[in-house]
N, CA, C and O atoms as a DFTB+ gen file, in Angstrom:
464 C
 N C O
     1  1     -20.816     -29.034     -10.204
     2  2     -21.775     -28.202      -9.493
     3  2     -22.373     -29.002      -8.334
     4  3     -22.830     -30.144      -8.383
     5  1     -22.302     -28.360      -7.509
     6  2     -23.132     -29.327      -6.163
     7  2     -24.426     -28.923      -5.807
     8  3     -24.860     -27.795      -5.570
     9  1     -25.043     -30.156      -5.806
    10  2     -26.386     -30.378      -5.416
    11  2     -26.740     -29.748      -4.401
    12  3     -25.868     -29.364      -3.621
    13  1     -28.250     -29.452      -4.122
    14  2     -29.158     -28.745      -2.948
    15  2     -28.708     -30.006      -2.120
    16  3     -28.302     -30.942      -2.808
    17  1     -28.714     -30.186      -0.740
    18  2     -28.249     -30.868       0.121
    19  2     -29.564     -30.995       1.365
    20  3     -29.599     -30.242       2.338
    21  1     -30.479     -31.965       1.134
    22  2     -31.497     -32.703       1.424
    23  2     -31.283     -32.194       2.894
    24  3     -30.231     -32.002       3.502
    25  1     -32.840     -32.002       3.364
    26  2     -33.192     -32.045       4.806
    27  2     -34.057     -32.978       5.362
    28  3     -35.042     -33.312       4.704
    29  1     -33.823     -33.549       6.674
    30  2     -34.453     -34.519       6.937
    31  2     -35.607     -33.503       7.319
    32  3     -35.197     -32.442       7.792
    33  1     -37.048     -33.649       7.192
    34  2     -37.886     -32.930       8.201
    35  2     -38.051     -32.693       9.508
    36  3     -38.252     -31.710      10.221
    37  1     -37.896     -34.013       9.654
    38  2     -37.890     -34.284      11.185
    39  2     -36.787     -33.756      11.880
    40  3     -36.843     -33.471      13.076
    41  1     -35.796     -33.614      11.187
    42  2     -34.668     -32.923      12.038
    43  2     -34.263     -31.076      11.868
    44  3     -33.120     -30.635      11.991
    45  1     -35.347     -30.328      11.605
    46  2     -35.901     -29.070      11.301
    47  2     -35.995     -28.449      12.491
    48  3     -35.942     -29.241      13.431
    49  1     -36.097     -27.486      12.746
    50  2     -36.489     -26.535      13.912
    51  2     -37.759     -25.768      13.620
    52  3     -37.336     -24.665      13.273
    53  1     -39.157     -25.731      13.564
    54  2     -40.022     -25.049      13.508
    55  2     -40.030     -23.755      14.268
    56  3     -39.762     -23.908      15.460
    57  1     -40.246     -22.622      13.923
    58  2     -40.388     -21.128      14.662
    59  2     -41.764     -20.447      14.187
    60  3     -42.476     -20.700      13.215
    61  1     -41.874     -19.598      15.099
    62  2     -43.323     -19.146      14.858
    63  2     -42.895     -18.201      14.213
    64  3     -41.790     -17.751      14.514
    65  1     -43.706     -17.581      13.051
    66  2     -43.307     -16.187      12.277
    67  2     -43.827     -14.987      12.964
    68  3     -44.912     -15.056      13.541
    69  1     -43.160     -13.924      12.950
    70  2     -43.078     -13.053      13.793
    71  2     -44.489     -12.271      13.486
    72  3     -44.955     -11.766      14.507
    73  1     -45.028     -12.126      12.665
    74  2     -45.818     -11.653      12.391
    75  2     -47.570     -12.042      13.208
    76  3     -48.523     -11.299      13.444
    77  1     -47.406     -13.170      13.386
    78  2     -48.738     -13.640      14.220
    79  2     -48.688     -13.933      15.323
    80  3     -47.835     -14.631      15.872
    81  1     -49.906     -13.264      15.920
    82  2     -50.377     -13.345      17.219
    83  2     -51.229     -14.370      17.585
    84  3     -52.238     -14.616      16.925
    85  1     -50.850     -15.134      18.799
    86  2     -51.553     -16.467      19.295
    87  2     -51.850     -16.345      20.341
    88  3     -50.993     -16.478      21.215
    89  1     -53.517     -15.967      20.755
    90  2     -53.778     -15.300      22.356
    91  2     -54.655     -17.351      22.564
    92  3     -54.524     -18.157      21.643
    93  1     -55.379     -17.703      23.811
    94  2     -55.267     -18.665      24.237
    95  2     -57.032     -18.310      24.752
    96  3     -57.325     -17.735      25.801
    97  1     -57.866     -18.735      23.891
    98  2     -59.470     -18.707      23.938
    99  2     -59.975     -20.495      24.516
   100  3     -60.022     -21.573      23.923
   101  1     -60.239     -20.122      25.752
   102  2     -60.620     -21.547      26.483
   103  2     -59.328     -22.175      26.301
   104  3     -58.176     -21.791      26.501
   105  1     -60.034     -23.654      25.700
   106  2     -59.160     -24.918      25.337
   107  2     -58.110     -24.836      24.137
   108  3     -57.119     -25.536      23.929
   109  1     -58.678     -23.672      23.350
   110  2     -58.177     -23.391      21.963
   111  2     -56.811     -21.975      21.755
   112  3     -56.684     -20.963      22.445
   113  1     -55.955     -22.439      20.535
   114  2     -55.592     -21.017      20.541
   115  2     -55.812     -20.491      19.273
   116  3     -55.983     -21.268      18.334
   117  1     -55.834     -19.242      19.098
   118  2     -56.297     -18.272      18.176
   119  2     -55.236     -17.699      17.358
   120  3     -54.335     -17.298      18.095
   121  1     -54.914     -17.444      15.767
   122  2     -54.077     -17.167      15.565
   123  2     -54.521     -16.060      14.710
   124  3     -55.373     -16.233      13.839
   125  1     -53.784     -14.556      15.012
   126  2     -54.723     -13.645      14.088
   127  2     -53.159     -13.311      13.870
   128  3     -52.161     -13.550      14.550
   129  1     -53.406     -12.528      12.387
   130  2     -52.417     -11.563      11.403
   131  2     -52.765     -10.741      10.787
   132  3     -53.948     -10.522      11.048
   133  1     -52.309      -9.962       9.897
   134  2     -52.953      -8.758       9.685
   135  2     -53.462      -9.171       8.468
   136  3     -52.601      -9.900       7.977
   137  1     -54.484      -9.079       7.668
   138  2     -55.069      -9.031       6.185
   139  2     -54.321      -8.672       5.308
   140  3     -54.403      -9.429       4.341
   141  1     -53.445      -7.673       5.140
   142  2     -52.642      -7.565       3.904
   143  2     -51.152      -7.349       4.608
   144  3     -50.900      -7.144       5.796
   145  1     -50.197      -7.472       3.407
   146  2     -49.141      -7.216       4.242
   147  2     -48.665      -5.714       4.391
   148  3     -48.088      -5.369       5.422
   149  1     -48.812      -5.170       3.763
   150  2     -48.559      -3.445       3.655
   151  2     -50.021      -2.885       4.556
   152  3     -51.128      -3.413       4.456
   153  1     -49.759      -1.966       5.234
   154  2     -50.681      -0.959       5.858
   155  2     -51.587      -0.049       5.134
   156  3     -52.788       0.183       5.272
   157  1     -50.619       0.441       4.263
   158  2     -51.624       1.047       3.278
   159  2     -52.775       0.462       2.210
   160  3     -53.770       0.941       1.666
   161  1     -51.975      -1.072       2.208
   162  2     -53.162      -1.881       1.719
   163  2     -54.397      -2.038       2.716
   164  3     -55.530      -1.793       2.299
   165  1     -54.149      -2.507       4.232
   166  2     -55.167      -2.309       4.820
   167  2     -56.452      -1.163       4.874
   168  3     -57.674      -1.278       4.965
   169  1     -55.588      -0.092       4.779
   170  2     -56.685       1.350       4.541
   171  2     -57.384       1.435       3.339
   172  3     -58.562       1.741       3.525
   173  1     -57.051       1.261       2.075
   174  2     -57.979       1.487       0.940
   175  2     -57.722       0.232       0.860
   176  3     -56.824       0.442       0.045
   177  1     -57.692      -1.368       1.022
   178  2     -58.596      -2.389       0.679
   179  2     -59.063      -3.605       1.661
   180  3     -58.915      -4.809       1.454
   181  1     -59.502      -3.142       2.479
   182  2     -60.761      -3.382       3.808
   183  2     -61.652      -2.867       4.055
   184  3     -61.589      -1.786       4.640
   185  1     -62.641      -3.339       3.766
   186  2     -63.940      -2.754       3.702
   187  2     -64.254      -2.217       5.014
   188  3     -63.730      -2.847       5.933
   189  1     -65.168      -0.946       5.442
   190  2     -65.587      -0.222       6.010
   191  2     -66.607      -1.390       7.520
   192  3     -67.715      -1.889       7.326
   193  1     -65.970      -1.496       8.568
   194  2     -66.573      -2.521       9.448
   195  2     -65.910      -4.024       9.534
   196  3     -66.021      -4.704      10.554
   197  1     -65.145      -4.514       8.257
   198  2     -64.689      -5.302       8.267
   199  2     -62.548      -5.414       9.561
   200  3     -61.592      -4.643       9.479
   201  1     -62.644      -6.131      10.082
   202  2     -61.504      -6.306      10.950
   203  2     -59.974      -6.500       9.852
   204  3     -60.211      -7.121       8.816
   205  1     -58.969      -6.172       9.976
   206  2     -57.755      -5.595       9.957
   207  2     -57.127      -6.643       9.796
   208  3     -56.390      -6.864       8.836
   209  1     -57.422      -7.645      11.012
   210  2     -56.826      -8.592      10.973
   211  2     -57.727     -10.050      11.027
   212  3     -58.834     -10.248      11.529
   213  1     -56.648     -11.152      10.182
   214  2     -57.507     -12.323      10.155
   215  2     -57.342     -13.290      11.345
   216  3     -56.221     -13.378      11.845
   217  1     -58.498     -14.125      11.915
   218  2     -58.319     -14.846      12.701
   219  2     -58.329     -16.172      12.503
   220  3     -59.339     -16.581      11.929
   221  1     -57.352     -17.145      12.860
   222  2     -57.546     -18.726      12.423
   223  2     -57.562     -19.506      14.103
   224  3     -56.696     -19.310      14.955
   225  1     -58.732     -20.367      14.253
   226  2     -58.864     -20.865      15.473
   227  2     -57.942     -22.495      15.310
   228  3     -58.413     -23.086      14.339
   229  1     -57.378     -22.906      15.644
   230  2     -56.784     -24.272      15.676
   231  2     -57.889     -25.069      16.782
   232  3     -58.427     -24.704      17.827
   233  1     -57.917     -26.197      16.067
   234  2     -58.434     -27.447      16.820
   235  2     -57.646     -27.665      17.942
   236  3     -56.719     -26.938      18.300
   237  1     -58.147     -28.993      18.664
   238  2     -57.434     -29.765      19.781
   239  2     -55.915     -29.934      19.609
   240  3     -55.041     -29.531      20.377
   241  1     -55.769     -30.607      18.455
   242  2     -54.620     -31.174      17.874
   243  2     -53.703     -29.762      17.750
   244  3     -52.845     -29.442      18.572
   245  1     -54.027     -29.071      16.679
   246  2     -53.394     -27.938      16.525
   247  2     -52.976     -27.244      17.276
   248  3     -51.854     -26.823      16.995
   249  1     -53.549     -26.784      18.494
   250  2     -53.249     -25.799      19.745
   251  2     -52.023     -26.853      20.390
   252  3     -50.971     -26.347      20.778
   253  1     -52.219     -28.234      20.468
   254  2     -51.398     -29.380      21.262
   255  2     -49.822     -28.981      20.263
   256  3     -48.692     -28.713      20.669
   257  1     -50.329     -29.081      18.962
   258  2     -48.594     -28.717      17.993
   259  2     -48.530     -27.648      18.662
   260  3     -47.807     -27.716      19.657
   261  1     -49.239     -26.288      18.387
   262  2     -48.409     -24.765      18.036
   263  2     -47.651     -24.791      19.530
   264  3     -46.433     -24.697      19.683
   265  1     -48.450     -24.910      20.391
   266  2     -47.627     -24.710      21.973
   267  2     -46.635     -25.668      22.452
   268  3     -46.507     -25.926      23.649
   269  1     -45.730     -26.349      21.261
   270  2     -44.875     -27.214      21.250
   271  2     -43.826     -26.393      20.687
   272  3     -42.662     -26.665      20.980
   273  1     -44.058     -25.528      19.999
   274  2     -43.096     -24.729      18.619
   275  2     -42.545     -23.563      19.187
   276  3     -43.007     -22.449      18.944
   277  1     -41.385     -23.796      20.082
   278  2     -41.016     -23.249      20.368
   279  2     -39.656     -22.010      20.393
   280  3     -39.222     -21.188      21.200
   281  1     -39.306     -22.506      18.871
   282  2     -37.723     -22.300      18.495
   283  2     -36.625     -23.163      18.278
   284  3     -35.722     -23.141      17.442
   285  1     -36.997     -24.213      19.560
   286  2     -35.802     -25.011      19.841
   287  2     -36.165     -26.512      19.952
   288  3     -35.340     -27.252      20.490
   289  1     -37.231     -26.982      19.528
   290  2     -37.545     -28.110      19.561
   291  2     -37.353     -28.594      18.227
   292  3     -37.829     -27.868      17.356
   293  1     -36.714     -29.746      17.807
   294  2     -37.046     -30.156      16.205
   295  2     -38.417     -30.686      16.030
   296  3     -39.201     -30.493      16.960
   297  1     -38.891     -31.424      14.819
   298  2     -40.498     -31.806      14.228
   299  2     -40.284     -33.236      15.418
   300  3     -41.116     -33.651      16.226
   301  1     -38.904     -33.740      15.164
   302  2     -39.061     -35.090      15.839
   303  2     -39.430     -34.860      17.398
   304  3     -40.370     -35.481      17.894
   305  1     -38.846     -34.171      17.970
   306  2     -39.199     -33.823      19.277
   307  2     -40.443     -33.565      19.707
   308  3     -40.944     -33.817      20.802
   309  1     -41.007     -32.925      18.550
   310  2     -42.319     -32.536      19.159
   311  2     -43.562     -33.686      18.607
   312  3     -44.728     -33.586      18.988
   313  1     -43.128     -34.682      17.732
   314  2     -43.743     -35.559      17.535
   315  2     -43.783     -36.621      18.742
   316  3     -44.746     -37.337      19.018
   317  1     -42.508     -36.579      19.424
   318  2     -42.092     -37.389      20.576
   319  2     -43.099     -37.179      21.842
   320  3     -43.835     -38.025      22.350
   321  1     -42.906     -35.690      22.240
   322  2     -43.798     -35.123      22.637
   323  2     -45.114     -35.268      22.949
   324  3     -45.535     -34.966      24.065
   325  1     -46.047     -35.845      21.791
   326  2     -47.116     -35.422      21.388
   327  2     -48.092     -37.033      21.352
   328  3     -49.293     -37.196      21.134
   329  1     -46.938     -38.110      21.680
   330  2     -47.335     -39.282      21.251
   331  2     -48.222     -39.685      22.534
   332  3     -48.936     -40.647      22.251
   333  1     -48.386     -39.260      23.804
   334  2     -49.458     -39.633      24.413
   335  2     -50.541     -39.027      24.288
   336  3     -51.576     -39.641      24.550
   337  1     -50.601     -37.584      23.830
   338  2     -51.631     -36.669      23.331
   339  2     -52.391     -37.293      22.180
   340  3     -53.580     -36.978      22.220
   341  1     -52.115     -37.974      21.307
   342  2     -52.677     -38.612      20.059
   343  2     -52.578     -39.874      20.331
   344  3     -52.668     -40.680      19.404
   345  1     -52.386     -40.287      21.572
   346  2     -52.701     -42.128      21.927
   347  2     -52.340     -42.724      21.294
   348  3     -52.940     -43.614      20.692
   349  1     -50.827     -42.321      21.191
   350  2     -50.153     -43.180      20.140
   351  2     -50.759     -43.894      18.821
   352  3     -50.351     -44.967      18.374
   353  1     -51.608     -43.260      18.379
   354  2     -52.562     -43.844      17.315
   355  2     -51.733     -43.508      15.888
   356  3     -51.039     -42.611      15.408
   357  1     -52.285     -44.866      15.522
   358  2     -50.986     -45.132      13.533
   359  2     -51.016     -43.902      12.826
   360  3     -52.012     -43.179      12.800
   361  1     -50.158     -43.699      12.366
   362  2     -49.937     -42.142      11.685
   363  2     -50.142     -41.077      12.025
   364  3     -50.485     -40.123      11.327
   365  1     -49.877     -41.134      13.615
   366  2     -49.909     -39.794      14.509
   367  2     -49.135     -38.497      13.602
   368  3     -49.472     -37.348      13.313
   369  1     -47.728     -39.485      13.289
   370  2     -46.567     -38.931      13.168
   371  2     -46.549     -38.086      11.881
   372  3     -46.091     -36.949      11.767
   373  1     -47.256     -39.011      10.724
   374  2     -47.000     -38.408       9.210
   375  2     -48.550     -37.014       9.370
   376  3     -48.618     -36.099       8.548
   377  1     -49.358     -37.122      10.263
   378  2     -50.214     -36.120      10.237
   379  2     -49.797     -35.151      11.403
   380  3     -50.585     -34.219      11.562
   381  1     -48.876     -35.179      12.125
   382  2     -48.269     -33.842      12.488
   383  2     -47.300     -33.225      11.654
   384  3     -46.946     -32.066      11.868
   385  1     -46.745     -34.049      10.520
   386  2     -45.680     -33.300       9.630
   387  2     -46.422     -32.349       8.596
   388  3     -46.065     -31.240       8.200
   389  1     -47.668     -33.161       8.233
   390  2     -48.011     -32.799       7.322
   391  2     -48.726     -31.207       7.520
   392  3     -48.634     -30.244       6.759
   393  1     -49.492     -31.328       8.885
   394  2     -49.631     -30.141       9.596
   395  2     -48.915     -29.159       9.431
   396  3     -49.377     -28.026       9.302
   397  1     -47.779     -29.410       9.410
   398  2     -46.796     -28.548      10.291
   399  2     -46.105     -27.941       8.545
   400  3     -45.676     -26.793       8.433
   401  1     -46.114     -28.710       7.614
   402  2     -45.948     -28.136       6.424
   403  2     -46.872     -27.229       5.845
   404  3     -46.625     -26.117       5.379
   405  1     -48.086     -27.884       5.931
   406  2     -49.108     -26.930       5.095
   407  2     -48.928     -25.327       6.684
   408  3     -48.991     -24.176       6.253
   409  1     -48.754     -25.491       8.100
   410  2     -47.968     -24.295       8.444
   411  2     -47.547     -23.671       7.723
   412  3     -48.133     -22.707       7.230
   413  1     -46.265     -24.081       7.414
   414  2     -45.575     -22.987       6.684
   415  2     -45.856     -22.956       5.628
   416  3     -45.485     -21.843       5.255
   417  1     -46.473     -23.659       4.489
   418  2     -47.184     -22.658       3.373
   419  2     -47.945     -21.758       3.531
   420  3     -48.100     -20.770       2.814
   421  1     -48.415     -22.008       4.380
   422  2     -49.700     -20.626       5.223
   423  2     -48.653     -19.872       5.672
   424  3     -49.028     -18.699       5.675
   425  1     -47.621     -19.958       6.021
   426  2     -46.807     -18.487       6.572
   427  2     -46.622     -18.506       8.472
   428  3     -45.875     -17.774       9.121
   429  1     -47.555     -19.577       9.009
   430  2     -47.591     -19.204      10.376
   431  2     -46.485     -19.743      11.080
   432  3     -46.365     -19.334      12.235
   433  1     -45.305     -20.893      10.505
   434  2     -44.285     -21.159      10.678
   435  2     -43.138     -21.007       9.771
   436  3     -43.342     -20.855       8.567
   437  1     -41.544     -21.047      10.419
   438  2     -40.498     -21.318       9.428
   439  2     -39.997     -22.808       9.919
   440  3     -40.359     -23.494      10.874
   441  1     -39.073     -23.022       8.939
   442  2     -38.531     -24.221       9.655
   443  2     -37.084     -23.848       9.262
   444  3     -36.749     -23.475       8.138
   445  1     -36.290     -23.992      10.302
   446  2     -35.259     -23.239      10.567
   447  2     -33.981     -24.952      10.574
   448  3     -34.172     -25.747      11.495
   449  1     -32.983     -25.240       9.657
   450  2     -32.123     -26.209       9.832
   451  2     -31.432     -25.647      11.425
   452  3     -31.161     -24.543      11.899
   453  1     -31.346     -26.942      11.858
   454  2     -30.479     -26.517      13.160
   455  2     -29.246     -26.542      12.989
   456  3     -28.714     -27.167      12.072
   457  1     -28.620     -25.853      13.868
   458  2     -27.308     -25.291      13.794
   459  2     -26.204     -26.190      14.062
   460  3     -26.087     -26.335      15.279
   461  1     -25.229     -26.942      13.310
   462  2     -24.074     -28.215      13.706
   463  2     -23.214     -27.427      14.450
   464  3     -22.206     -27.920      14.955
């Protein structure tokens, strides 16, 4: 039987999930989605005044990743990227991965193996 066949992270393709919207507030960007995933959940369970959709503001750092994530960049690239933005400071690198994972447990990225 053959084994699951290991991915490097760094050599991943991050994509934005289709589902969220990222509009560009000042310095920051904004990432809203809808509260539930079904529609009809939205209508009978959202309270009366309450918004539809949720909004997540990203920091400095964060807005510097997401507008890196473009489809076609791997994690390494955009770590490459990113290394005068974070002043080359020690463990730039393992705290943009780690970012970029808890991403996609949140849903706001995939990470897509690139194509040989």
């Amino acid at each position: 039987m053959a084994g699951k066949e290991k991915t490097n992270l760094l050599e991943v393709i991050p994509c934005r999930s289709e589902h969220i919207i990222a509009e560009r507030e000042g310095e920051t960007i904004v990432l809203s989605f809808p509260r539930f995933k079904y529609s009809w959940m939205q209508r009978f369970l959202v309270p009366k005044g309450m918004s539809k959709e949720r909004r997540i503001y990203l920091e400095e750092h964060g807005t510097a990743v997401w507008e890196l994530i473009d489809g076609k960049r791997t994690v390494r690239e955009i770590i490459e990227k990113l290394a005068d933005h974070f002043h080359h400071e020690a463990g730039y690198e393992s705290r943009i991965t780690i970012y970029l994972s808890q991403m996609r447990k949140d849903g706001f990225i995939k990470l897509m193996k690139p194509i040989e």
